[in-house]
N, C-alpha and C positions, 0 to 999 in steps of 0.2 A: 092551505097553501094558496097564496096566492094567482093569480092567470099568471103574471109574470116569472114568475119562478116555475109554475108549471110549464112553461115555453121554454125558458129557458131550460130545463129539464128533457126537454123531448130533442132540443137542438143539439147539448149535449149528447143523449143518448146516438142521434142519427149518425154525425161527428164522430163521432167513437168507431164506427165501422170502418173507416176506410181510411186505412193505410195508419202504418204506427204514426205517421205525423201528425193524423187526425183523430188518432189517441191520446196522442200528447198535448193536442190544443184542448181537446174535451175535457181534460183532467185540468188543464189552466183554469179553464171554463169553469169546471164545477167548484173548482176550488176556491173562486172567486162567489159562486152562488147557490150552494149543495142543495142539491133534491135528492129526496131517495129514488127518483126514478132516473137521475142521470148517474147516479152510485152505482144501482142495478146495473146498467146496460152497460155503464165501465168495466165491472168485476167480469162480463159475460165473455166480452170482448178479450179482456186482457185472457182470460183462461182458456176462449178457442186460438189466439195466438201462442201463447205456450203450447197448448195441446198439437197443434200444428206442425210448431217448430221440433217440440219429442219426439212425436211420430215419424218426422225425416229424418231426422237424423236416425232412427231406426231402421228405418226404411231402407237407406241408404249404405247402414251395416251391412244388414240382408245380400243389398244389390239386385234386389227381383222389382224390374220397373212396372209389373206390372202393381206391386203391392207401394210403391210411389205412388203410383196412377191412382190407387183407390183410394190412399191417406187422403193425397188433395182435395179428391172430389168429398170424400166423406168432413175435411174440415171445409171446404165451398159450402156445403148443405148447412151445415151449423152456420157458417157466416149468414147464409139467406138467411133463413129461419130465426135469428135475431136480428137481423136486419129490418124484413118485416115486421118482427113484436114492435120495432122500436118507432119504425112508421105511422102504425096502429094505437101508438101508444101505451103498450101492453106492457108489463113486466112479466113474460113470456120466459121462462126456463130454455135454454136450448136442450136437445133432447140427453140424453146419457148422463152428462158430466155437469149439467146447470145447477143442479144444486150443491156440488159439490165447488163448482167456480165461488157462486156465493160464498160458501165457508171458507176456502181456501184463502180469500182475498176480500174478507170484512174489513181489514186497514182502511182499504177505499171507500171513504163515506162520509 
């Protein structure tokens, strides 16, 4: 791989964190210049934003704010925690459901 697509790669992956809109540039991005490590940090992303979005609207069934309160903070923690891999340059699993993201969402690659 070359420095270039390695870079580009890690800018992808960072990109991808923050906010659907900067998951959607990331995926223009990579689409335009695939690395497996900005593939990685796409699929991680896309799968704690679904897992995110399940979880409230379950949450939300329930009606007990305090079990809102804990979905958010427990999908914040996976956002850090690949947030940092993707800093580090790491292809860093988030904890729980990482490898299941990856399976879920191979398309992205």
């Amino acid at each position: 791989m070359t420095e270039n697509a390695s870079n580009n790669g890690k800018t992808v992956g960072l990109i991808a964190y923050f906010t659907l809109i900067g998951w959607i540039i990331a995926l223009v991005m990579h689409n335009k210049d695939k690395t497996e490590f900005g593939a990685f940090h796409l699929r991680q992303v896309l799968g704690i934003m679904v897992t995110g979005i399940a979880l409230s609207i379950v949450a939300s069934f329930i009606g007990i704010s305090i079990i809102s309160m804990a979905v958010n903070i427990a999908v914040f923690v996976l956002w850090i925690i690949g947030l940092i891999g993707a800093a580090q340059g790491e292809q860093k699993l988030v904890p729980v459901l990482g490898e299941k993201y990856q399976e879920w969402f191979k398309g992205i690659g």
